[in-house]
MARKE-26261 format. One line per field, with one value per residue (C-alpha): residue number from 1; residue in three letters; z, x, y. Coordinates in steps of 0.5 Angstrom, whole numbers. Layout:
N
nr <- [NUM/...]
rest <- [ALA/...]
up <- [Z/...]
east <- [X/...]
north <- [Y/...]
REM end
This chain:
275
nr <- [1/2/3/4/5/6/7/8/9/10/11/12/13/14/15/16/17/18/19/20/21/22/23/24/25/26/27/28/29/30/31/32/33/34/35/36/37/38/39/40/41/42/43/44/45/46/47/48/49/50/51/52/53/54/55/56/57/58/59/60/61/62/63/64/65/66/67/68/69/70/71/72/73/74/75/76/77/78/79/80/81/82/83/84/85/86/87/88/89/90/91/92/93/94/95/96/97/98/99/100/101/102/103/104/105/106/107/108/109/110/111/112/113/114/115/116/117/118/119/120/121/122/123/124/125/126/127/128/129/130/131/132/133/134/135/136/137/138/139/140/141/142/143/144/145/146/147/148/149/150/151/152/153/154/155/156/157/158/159/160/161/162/163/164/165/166/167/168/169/170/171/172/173/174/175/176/177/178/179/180/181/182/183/184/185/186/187/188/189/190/191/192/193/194/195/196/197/198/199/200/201/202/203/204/205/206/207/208/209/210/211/212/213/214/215/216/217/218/219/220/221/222/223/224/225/226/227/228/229/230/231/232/233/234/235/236/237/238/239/240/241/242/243/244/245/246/247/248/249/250/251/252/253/254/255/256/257/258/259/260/261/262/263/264/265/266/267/268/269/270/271/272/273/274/275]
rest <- [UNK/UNK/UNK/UNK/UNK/UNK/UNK/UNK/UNK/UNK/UNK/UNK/UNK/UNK/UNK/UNK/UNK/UNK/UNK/UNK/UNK/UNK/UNK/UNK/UNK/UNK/UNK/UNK/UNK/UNK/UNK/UNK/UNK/UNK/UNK/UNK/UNK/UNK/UNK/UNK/UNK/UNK/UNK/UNK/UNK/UNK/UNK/UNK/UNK/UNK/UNK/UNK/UNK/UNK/UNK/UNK/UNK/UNK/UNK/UNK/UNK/UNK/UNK/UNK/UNK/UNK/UNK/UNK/UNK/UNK/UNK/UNK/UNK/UNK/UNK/UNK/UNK/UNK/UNK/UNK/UNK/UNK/UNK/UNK/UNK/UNK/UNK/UNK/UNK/UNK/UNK/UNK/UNK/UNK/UNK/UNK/UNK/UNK/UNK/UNK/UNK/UNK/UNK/UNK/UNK/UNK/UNK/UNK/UNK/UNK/UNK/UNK/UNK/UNK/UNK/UNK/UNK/UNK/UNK/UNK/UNK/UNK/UNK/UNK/UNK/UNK/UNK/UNK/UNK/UNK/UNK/UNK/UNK/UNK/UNK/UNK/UNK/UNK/UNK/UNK/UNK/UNK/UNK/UNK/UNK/UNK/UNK/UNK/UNK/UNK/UNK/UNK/UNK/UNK/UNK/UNK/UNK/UNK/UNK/UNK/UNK/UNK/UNK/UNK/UNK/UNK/UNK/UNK/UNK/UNK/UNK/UNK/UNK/UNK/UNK/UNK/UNK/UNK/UNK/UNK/UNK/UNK/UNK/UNK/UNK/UNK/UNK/UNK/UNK/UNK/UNK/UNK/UNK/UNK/UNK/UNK/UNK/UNK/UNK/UNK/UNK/UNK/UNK/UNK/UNK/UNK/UNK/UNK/UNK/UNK/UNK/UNK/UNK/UNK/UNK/UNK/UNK/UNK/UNK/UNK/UNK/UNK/UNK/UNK/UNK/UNK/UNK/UNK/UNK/UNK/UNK/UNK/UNK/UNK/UNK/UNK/UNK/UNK/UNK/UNK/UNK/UNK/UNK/UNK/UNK/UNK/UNK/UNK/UNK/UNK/UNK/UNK/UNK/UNK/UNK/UNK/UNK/UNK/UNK/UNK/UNK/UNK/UNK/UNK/UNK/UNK/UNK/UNK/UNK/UNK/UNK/UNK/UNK/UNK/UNK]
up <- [295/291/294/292/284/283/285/281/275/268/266/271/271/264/265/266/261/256/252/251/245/250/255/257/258/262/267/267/269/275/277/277/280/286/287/287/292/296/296/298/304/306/305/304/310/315/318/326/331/338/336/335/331/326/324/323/319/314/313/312/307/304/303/300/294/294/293/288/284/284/282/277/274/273/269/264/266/265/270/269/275/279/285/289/295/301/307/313/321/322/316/310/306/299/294/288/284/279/274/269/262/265/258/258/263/264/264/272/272/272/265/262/265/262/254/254/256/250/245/247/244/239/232/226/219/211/209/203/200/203/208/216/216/218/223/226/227/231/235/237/238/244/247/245/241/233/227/223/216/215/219/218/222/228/228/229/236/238/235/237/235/228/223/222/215/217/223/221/226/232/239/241/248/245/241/247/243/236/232/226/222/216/209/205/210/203/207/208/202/204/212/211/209/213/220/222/222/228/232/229/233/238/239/238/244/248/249/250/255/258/258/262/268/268/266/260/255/256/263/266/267/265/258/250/251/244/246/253/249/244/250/254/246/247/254/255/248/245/240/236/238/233/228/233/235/227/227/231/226/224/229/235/240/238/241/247/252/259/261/257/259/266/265/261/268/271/267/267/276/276/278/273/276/277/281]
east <- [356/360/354/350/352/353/347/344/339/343/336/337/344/345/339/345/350/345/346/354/356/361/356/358/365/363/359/365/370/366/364/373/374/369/372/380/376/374/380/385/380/379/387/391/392/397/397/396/392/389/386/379/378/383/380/373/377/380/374/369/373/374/366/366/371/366/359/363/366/358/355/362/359/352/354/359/366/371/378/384/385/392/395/400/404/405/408/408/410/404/405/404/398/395/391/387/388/383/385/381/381/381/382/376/375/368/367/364/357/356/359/355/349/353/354/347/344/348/347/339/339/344/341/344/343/345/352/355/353/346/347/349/355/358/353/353/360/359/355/359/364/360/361/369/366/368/365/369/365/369/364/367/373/369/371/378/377/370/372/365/360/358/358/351/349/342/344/345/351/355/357/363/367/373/373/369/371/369/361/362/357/356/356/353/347/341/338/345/345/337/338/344/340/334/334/333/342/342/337/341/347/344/342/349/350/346/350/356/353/349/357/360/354/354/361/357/353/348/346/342/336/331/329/330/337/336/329/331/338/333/328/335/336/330/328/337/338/333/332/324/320/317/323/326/320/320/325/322/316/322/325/322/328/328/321/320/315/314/319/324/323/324/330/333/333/335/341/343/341/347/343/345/343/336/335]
north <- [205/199/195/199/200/193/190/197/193/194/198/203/205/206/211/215/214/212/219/217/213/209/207/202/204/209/204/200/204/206/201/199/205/203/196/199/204/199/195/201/203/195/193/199/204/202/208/208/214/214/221/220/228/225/218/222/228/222/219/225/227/221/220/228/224/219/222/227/222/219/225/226/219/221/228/223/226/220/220/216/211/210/208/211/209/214/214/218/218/214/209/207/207/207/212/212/218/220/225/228/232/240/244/247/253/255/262/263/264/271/272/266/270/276/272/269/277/279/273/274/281/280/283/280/283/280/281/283/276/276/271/272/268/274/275/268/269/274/271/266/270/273/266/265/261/260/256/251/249/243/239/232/234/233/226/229/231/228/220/218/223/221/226/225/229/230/235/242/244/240/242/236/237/236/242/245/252/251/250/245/248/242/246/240/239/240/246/250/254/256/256/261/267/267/268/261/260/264/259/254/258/259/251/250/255/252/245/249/253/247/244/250/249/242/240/235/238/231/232/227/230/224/228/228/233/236/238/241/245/247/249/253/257/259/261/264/266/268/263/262/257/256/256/251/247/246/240/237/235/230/228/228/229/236/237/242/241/243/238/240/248/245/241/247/251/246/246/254/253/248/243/238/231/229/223]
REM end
């Protein structure tokens, strides 16, 4: 796999981070992990036995890490790398250690089918303002998630995501619990009183769901990821199409098609990697 990797075209590697705004970082932290994990199997294992079924167990199970840490690489998860020393009554011999960010516990997925069914049927109505603010919280609620409308904070927690001022609301993976919800976006005072706000929502949703299946909310499945979420908000929560696919007039990563509903169920099976 380290050969592998290294002699991969630039072009065809990047095809799976190329949706991170540190690419490139990505890259580069796997492929030094892959050369620490063949220098500590190449150099450091002292360790000695004469029982075949032992060297088999060992290596077997180092080959199930090293197909997860692919598979881990190609869904954008980043891990921290050291080395740790051990010894045993056979010998001594060196390890990598990946460790990663598990603050986020995704619901299993019964109960993301169970919050998608309940999002999917949720009604809202106008409060006492004429607007469903108050109807969009509840709706996020359902998720376990909140709206927060100071949507430059963002930053605070996701430092390169852009507050970008052309998006009507955000999803970042380092406020996994939170929507921001950009209240200077030109359209806000409009959107907020038509039904349009909760399509908004539920887009939003639809990246934290794809994240609690996937465990990135930009799995690499070979399609525009704003057109497959918008299509997983109207296929899993009921979401309108049309509404949805009206901003894809002016920008075009919006746009649903066949292939975005396809990667859309690929993504609420778990199945988050395509080759």
């Amino acid at each position: 796999m380290h050969d592998k990797y290294h002699a991969m075209p630039a072009a065809q590697i990047n095809e799976y981070v190329k949706a991170l705004p540190n690419a490139q970082s990505a890259i580069d932290s796997w492929l030094k992990a892959l050369d620490h994990m063949l220098e500590a199997t190449s150099y450091g294992d002292a360790r000695r036995s004469m029982n075949r079924n032992d060297a088999t167990t060992y290596y077997t199970a180092k080959l199930a890490d090293l197909h997860q840490l692919e598979y881990d690489f190609k869904i954008h998860k980043s891990y921290n790398i050291s080395i740790q020393t051990h010894t045993t009554a056979t010998g001594s011999y060196f390890e990598i250690v990946l460790t990663q960010d598990d603050s986020h516990h995704a619901p299993s997925p019964q109960q993301l089918d169970s919050i998608e069914q309940q999002i999917a049927s949720f009604q809202g109505q106008t409060g006492q303002d004429g607007t469903y603010l108050q109807s969009g919280e509840q709706m996020l609620s359902i998720a376990g998630l909140h709206a927060d409308y100071d949507f430059q904070s963002m930053g605070n927690y996701c430092p390169s995501a852009q507050a970008d001022r052309y998006a009507f609301a955000a999803f970042c993976e380092g406020k996994a619990d939170t929507i921001f919800v950009n209240t200077g976006h030109e359209a806000y005072p409009y959107v907020v009183r038509s039904t349009q706000y909760l399509d908004e929502l539920r887009h939003e949703i639809a990246h934290y769901l794809v994240y609690s299946r996937c465990e990135t909310s930009v799995p690499p499945l070979h399609v525009e990821n704003e057109g497959m979420t918008n299509s997983y908000a109207v296929m899993y929560l009921g979401a309108n199409r049309d509404t949805l696919n009206s901003t894809g007039a002016s920008f075009p990563e919006y746009a649903m098609n066949a292939q975005t509903d396809q990667a859309a169920a690929s993504a609420h099976a778990g199945t988050c990697v395509v080759d």
